[in-house]
N, CA, C and O atoms as a printed pandas DataFrame, in Angstrom:
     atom_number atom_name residue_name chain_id  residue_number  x_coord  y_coord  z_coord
0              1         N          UNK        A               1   39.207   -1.755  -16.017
1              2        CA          UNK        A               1   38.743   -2.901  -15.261
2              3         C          UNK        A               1   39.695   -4.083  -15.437
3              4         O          UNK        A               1   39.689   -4.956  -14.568
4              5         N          UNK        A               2   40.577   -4.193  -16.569
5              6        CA          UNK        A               2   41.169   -5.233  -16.754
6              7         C          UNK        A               2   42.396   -5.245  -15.884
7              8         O          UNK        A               2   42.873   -6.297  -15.460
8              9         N          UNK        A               3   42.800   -4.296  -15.677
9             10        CA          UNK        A               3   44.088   -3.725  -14.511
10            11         C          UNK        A               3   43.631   -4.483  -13.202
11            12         O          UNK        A               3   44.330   -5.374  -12.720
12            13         N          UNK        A               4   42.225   -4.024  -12.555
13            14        CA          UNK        A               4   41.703   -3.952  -11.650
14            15         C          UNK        A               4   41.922   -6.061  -11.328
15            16         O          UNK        A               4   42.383   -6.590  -10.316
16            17         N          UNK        A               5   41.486   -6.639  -12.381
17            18        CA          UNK        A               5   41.291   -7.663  -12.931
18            19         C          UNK        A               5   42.091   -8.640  -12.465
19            20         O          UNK        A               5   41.900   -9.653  -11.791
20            21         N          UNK        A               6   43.298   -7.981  -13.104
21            22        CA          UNK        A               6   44.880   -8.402  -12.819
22            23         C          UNK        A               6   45.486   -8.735  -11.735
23            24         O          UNK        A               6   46.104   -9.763  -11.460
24            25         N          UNK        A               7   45.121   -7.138  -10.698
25            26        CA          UNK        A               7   45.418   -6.868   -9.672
26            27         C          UNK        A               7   44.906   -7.250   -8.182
27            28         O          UNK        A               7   45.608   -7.512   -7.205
28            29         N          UNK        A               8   42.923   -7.196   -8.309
29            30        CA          UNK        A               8   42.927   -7.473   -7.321
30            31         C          UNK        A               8   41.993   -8.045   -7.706
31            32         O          UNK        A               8   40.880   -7.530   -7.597
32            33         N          UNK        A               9   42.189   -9.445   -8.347
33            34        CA          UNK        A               9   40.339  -10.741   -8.918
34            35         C          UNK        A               9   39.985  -11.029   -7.693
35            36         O          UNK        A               9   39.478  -12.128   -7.917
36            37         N          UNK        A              10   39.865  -10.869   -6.538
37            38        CA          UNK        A              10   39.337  -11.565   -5.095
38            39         C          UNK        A              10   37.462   -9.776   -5.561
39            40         O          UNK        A              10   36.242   -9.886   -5.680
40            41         N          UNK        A              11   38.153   -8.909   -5.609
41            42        CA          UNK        A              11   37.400   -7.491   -5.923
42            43         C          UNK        A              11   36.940   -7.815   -6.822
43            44         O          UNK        A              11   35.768   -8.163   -6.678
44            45         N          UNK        A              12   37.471   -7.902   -8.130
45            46        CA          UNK        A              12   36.557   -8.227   -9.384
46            47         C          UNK        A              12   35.393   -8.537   -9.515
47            48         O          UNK        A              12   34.478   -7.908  -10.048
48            49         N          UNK        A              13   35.401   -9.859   -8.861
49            50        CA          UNK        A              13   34.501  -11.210   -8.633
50            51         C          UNK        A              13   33.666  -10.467   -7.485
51            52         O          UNK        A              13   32.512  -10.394   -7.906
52            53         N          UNK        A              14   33.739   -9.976   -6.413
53            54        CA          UNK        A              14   33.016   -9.118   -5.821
54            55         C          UNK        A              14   32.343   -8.057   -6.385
55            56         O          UNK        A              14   31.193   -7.890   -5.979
56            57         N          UNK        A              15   32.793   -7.248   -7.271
57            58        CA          UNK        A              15   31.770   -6.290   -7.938
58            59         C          UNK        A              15   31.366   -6.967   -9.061
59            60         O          UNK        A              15   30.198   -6.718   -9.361
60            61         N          UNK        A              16   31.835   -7.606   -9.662
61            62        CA          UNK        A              16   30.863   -8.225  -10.595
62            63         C          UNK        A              16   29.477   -9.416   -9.889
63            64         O          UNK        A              16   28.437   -9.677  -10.494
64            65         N          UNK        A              17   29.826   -9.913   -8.638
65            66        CA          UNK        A              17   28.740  -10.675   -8.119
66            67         C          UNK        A              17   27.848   -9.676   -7.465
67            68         O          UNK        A              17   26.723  -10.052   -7.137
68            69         N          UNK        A              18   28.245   -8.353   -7.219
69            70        CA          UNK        A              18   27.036   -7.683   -6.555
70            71         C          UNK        A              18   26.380   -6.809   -7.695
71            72         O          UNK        A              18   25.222   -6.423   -7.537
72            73         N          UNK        A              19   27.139   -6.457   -8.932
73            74        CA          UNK        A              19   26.530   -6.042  -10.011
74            75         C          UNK        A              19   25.255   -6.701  -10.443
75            76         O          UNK        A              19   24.155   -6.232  -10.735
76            77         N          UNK        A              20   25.811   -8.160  -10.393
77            78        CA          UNK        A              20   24.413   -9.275  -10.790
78            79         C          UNK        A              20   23.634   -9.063   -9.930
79            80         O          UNK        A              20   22.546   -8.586  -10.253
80            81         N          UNK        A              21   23.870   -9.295   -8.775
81            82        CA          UNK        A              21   22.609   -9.138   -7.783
82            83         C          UNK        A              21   21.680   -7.648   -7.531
83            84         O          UNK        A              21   20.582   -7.560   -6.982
84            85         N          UNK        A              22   22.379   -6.723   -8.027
85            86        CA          UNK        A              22   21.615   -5.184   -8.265
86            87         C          UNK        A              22   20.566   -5.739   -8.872
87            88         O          UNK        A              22   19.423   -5.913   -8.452
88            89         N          UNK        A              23   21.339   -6.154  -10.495
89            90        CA          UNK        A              23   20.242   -6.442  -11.805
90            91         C          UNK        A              23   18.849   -7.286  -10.975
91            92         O          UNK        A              23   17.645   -7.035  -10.913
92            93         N          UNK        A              24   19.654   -8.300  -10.451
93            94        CA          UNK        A              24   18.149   -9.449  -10.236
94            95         C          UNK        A              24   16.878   -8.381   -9.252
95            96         O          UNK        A              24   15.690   -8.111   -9.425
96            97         N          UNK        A              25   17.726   -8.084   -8.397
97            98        CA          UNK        A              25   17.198   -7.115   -7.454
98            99         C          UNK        A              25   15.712   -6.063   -7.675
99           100         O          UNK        A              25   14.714   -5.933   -6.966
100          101         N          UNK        A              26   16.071   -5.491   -8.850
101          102        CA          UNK        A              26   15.828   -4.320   -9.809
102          103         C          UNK        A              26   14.524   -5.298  -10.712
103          104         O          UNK        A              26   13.534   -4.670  -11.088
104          105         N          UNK        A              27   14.609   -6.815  -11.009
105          106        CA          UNK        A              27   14.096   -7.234  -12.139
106          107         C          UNK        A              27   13.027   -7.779  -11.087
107          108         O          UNK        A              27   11.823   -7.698  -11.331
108          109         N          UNK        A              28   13.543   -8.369   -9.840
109          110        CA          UNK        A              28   12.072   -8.921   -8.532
110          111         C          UNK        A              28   11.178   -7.853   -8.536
111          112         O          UNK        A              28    9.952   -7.938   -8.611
112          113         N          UNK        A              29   12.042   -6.560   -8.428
113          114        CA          UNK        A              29   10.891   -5.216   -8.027
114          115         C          UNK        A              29    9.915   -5.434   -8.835
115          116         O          UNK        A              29    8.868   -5.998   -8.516
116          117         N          UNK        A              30   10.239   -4.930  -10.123
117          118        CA          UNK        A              30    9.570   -4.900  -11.692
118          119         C          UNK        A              30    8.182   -5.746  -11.625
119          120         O          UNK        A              30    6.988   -5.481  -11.763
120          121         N          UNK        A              31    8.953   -6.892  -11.343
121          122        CA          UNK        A              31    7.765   -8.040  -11.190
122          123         C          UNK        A              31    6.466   -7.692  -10.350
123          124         O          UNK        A              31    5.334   -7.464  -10.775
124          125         N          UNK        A              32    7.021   -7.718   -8.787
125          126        CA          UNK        A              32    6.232   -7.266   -8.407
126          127         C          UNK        A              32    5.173   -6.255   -8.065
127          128         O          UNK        A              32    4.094   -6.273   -7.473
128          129         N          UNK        A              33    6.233   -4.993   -8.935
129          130        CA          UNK        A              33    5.025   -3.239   -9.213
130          131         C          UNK        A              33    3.827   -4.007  -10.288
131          132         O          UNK        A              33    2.625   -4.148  -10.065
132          133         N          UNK        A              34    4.535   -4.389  -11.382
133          134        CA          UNK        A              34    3.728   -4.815  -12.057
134          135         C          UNK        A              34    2.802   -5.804  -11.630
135          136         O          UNK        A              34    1.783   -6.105  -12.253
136          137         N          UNK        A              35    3.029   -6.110  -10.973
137          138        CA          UNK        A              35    1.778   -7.255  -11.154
138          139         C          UNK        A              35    1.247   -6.965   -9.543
139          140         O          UNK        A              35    0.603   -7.869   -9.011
140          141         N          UNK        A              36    1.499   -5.783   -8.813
141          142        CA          UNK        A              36    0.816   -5.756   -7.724
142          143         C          UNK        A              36   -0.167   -4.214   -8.106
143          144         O          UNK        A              36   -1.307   -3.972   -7.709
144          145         N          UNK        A              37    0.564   -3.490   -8.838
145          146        CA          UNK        A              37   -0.262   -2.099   -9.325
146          147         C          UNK        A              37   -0.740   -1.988  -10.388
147          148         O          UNK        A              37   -1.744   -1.319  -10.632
148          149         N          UNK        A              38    0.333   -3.047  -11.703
149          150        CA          UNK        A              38   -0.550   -2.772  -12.971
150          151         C          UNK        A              38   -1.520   -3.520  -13.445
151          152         O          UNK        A              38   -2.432   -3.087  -14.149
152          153         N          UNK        A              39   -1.296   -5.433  -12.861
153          154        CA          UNK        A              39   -2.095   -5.922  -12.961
154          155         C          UNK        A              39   -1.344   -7.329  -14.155
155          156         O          UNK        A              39   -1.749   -8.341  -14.725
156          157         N          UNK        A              40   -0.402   -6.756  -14.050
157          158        CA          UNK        A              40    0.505   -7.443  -15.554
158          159         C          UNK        A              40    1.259   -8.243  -15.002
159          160         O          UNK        A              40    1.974   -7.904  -14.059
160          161         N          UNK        A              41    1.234   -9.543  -15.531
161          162        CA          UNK        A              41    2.029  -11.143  -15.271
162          163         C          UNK        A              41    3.112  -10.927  -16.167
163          164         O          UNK        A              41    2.846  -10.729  -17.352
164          165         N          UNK        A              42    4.233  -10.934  -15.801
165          166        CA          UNK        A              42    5.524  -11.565  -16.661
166          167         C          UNK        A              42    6.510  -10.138  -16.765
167          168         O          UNK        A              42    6.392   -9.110  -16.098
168          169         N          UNK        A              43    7.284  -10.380  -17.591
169          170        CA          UNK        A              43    8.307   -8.725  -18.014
170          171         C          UNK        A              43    8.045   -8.783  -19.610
171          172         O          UNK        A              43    8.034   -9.777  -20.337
172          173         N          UNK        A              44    7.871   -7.642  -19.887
173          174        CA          UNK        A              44    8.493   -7.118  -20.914
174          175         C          UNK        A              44    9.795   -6.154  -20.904
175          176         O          UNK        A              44   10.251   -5.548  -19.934
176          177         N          UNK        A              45   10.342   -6.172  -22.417
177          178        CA          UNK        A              45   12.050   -6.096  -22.436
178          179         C          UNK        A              45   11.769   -4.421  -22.596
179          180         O          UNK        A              45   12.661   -3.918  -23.280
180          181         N          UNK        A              46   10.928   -3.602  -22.215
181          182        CA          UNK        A              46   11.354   -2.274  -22.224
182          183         C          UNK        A              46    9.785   -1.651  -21.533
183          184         O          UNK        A              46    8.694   -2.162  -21.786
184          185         N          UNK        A              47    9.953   -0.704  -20.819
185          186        CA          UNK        A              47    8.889    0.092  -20.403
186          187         C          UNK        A              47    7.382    0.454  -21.285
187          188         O          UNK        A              47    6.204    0.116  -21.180
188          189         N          UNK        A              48    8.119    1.262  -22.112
189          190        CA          UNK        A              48    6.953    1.086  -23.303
190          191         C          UNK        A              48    6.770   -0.469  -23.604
191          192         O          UNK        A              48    5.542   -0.535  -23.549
192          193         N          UNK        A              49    7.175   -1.673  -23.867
193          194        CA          UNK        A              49    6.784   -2.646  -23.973
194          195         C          UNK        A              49    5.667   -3.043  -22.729
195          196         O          UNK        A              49    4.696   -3.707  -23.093
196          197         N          UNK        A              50    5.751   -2.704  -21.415
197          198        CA          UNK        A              50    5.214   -3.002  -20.278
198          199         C          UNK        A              50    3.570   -1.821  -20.512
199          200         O          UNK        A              50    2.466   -2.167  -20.093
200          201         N          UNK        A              51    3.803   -0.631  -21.166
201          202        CA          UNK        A              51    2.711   -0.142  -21.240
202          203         C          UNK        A              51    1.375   -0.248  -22.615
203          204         O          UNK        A              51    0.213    0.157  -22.611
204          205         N          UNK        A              52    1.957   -0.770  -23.387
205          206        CA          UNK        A              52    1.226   -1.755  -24.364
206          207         C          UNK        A              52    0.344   -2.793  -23.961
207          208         O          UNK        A              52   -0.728   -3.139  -24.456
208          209         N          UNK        A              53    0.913   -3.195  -23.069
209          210        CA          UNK        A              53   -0.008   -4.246  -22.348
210          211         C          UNK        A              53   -0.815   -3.927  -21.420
211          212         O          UNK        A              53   -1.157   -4.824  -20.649
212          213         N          UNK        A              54   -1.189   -2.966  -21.286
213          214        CA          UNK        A              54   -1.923   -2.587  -20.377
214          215         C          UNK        A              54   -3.141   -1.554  -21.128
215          216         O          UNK        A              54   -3.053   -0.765  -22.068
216          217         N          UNK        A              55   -4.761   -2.120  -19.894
217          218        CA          UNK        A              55   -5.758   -1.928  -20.747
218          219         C          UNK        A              55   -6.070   -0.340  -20.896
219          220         O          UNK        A              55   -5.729    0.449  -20.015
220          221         N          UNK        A              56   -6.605   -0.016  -21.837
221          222        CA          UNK        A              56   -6.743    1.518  -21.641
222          223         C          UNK        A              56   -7.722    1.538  -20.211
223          224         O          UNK        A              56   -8.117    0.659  -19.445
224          225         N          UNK        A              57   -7.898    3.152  -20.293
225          226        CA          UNK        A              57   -8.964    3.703  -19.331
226          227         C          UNK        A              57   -9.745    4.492  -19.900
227          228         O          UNK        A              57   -9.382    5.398  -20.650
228          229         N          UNK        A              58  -11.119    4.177  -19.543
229          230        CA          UNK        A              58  -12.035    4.628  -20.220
230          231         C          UNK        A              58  -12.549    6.166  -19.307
231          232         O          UNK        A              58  -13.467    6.863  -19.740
């Protein structure tokens, strides 16, 4: 990547700005499964963290 870097930073800066925007992308979803199917406000930092919070079923 550092070649790439060197060579063509107009690209760089392009995959690294759409890299970020995957992430955010990916983190809106999250939000909204959760809190439209599970019922859960906010993120937690790992899946199993996201299922801890959630109430059993009886």
């Amino acid at each position: 990547m550092r070649r790439v870097q060197r060579k063509l930073p107009a690209a760089f800066r392009a995959y690294g700005l759409r890299d970020a925007e995957i992430a955010v992308l990916y983190v809106l979803w999250v939000l909204w499964f959760c809190d439209r199917y599970l019922g859960i406000k906010g993120l937690s930092a790992t899946a199993s963290g996201l299922s801890v919070r959630l109430e059993p079923v009886s």
